[in-house]
TIMIDO-980572 format. One record per residue (C-alpha): x, y, z. Coordinates in steps of 0.02 Angstrom, whole numbers, padded with zeros to 5 digits, always signed. Example, Ala and Ser with C-alpha at 12.3 -4.5 7.8 and 13.67 -1.06 7.14 Angstrom:
+00615-00225+00390
+00684-00053+00357
! end
This chain:
+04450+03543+03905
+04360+03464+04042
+04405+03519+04227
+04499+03366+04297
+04387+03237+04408
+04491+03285+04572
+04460+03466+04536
+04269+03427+04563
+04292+03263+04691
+04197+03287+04835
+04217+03484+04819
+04054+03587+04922
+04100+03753+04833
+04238+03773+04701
+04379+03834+04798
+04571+03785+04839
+04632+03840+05022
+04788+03911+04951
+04964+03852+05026
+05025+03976+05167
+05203+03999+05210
+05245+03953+05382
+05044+03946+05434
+04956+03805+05342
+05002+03643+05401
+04894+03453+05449
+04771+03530+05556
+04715+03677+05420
+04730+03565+05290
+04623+03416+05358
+04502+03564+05424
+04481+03635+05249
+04461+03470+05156
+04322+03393+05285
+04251+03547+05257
+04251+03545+05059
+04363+03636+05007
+04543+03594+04937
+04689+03620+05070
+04843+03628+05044
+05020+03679+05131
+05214+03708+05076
+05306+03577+05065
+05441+03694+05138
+05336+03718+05305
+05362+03520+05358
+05533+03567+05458
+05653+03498+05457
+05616+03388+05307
+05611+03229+05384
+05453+03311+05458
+05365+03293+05300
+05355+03106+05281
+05257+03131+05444
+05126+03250+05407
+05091+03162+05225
+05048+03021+05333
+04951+03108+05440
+04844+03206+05325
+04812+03036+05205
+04780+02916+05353
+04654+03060+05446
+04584+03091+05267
+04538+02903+05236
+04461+02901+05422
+04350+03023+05401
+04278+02956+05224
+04274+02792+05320
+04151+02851+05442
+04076+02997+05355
+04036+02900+05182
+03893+03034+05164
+03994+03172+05148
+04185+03126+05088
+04320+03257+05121
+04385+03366+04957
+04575+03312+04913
+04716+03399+04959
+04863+03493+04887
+05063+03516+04895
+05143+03667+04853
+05327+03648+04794
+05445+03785+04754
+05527+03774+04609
+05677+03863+04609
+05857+03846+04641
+05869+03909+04800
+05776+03783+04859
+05887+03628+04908
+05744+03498+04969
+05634+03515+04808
+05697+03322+04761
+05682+03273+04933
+05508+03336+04937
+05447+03266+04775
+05495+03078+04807
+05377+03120+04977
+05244+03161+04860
+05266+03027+04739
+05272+02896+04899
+05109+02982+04961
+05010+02986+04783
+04966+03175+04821
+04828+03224+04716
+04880+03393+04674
+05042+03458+04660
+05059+03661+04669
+05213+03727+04580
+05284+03913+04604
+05415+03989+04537
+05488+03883+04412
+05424+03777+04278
+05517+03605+04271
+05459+03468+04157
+05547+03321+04286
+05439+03390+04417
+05260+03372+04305
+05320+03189+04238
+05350+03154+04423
+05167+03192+04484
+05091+03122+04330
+05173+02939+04347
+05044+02898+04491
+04925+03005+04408
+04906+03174+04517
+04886+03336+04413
+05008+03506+04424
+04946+03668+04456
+05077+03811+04407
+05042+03979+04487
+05091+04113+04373
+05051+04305+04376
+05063+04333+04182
+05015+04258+04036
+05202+04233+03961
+05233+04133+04115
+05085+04021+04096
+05105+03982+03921
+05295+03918+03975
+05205+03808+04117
+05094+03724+03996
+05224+03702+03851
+05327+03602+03996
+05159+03486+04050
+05074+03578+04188
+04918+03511+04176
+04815+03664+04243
+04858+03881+04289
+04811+03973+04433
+04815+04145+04408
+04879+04261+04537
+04812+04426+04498
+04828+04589+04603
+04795+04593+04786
+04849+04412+04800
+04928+04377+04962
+05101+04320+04972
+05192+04335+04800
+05053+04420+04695
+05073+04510+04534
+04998+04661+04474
+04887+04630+04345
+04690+04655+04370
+04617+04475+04365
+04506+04531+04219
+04655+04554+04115
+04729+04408+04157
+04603+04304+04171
+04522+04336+03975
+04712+04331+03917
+04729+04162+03958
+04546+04120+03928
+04612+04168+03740
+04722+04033+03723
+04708+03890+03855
+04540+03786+03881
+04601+03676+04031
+04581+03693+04215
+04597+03885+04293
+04613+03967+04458
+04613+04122+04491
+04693+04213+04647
+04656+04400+04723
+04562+04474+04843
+04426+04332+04857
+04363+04325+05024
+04167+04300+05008
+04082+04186+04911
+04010+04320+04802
+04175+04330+04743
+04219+04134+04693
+04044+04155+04600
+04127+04324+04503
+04294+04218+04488
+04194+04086+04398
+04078+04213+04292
+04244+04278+04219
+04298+04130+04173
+04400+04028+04305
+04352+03872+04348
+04387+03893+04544
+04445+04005+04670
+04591+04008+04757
+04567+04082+04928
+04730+04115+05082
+04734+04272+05200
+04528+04236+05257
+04605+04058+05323
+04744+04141+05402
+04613+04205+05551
+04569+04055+05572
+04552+03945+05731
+04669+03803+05664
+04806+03921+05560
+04981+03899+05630
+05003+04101+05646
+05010+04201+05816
+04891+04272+05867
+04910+04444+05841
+04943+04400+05654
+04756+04334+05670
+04721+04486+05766
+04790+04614+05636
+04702+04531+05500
+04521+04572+05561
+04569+04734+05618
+04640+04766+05437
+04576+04849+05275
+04652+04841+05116
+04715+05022+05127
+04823+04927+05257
+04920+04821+05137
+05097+04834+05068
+05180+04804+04920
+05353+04764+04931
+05505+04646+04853
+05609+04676+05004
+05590+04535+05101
+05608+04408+04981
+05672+04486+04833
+05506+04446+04741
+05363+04587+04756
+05244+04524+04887
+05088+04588+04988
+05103+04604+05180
+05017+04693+05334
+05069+04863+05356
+05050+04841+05557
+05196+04689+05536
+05303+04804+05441
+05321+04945+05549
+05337+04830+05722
+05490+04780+05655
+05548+04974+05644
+05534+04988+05442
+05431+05145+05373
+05303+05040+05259
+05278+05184+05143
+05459+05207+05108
+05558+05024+05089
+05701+05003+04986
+05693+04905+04836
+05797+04737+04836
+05891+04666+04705
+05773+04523+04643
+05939+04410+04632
+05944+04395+04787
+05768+04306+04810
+05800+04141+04931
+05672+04004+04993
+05782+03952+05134
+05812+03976+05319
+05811+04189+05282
+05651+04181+05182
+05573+04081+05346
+05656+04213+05467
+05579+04358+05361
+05385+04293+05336
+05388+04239+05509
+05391+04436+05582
+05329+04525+05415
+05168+04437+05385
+05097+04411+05208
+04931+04455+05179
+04798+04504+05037
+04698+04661+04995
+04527+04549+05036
+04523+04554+05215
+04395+04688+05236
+04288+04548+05227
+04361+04462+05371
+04292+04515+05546
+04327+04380+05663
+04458+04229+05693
+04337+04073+05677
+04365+03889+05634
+04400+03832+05465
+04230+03737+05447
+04134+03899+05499
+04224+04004+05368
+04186+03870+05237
+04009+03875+05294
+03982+04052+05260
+04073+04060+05085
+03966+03900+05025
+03826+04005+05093
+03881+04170+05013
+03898+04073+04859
+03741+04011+04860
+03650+04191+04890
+03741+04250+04754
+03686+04137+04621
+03511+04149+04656
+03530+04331+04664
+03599+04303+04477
+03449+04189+04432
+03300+04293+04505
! end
């Protein structure tokens, strides 16, 4: 199956800017698709909802701008992330915004929902299902997702476990169409490697976290380029889904980081607590060693399109 045209549309390198909780919001996202890459932000992180009406606007008026005036070099499309799961109240709310807005891409997590696909694909935008196994992603295409990104181990945020070899050549056995994968992919050596085994793009977060225009403090920036990956927890506590995060955030809030309890996965909420929780334990992947300074977006896309570039002739000499 061919990658979809707005998968390649005005793309400089083949990455998505994944969604960040709480952090990525207009000025990140218009940053990272000027720049060339995908952006993209949760829906959940336009508060209170109301809010996101607003920044749709924003992002598809500023978008249109720029391509007016910069015909030579178009920005890449952007991206919505909805989470699809009961806890979350505003997911119809949310999805009629991105219906009125014709967003290109549509980012589901958690949750595979068939009314959610058919909603995206009446204006013609495409769904992307995260998924961190391969029983989940056959259930996301079965129900019309039209494309998987695979969030393999050292993901920030809600990653799973498995190495992205393994899940990457499971799902290569089996599904043709469009593929992202997610882990630890923080030079553009490694969107090359992401490609050679057999994704289609990468999909890149905690690097854009240090960055000029990311809505995080800064000492969240701060910790980031100060942090290896020996520095990164494990944990389902927060959320009650298993998650990455900084050690340093952890133990500020007076939790030992090497011995958390283990929370009852029923419990897992995407409202007010989940926001309260991310917003002093800071998610973060196990690719930051190649992080060493908080820069704008556009310079950090610079040197993974260069990266990229090295890499490939490195391949080819």
């Amino acid at each position: 199956m061919a990658v979809p045209e707005i998968l390649k549309k005005n793309l400089r390198i083949p990455v998505v800017g994944s969604p960040l909780f709480i952090i990525s919001h207009p000025p990140l996202v218009l940053a990272q698709c000027k720049a060339g890459i995908v952006g993209s932000f949760p829906a959940l992180n336009a508060r209170p909802e109301a809010q996101l009406d607003d920044w749709l606007a924003e992002i598809t008026e500023s978008l249109a701008a720029h391509d007016a005036a910069s015909p030579d070099r178009p920005a890449a499309p952007f991206a919505v992330n909805q989470i699809v799961h009961k806890s979350n109240t505003r997911l119809q709310h949310d999805l009629e915004m991105c219906v009125k807005y014709k967003v290109p891409m549509v980012i589901t997590s958690l949750g595979a929902v068939e009314e959610v696909n058919q909603a995206v694909h009446s204006y013609g935008g495409i769904v992307l299902h995260d998924i961190i196994h391969d029983r989940h992603a056959r259930k996301a295409i079965e129900k019309g997702a039209d494309g998987l990104i695979a969030v393999a181990a050292g993901a920030g945020g809600h990653a799973g476990t498995l190495s992205p070899f393994a899940l990457t050549q499971e799902i290569r056995r089996w599904f043709d169409g469009p593929l992202l994968l997610s882990g630890s992919i923080a030079n553009g050596g490694a969107v090359l490697a992401a490609q050679a085994m057999g994704a289609d793009m990468a999909y890149i977060g905690s690097p854009f976290i240090a960055t000029v225009e990311a809505r995080a403090e800064d000492a969240y920036k701060a910790m980031i380029v100060e942090s290896k990956a020996a520095d990164i927890v494990y944990s389902n506590l927060f959320t009650g889904v298993h998650g990455n995060y900084l050690k340093g955030s952890i133990a500020a809030q007076g939790l030992d980081p090497d011995n958390l309890p283990v929370s009852d996965p029923s419990t897992m909420n995407f409202g007010s607590n989940a926001t309260k929780a991310w917003k002093h334990i800071w998610g973060c992947g196990q690719g930051i060693g190649a992080v060493d300074a908080v820069v704008p977006a556009a310079e950090l896309v610079d040197r993974l399109a260069s990266e990229y570039e090295t890499a490939k002739q490195k391949l080819c000499a």
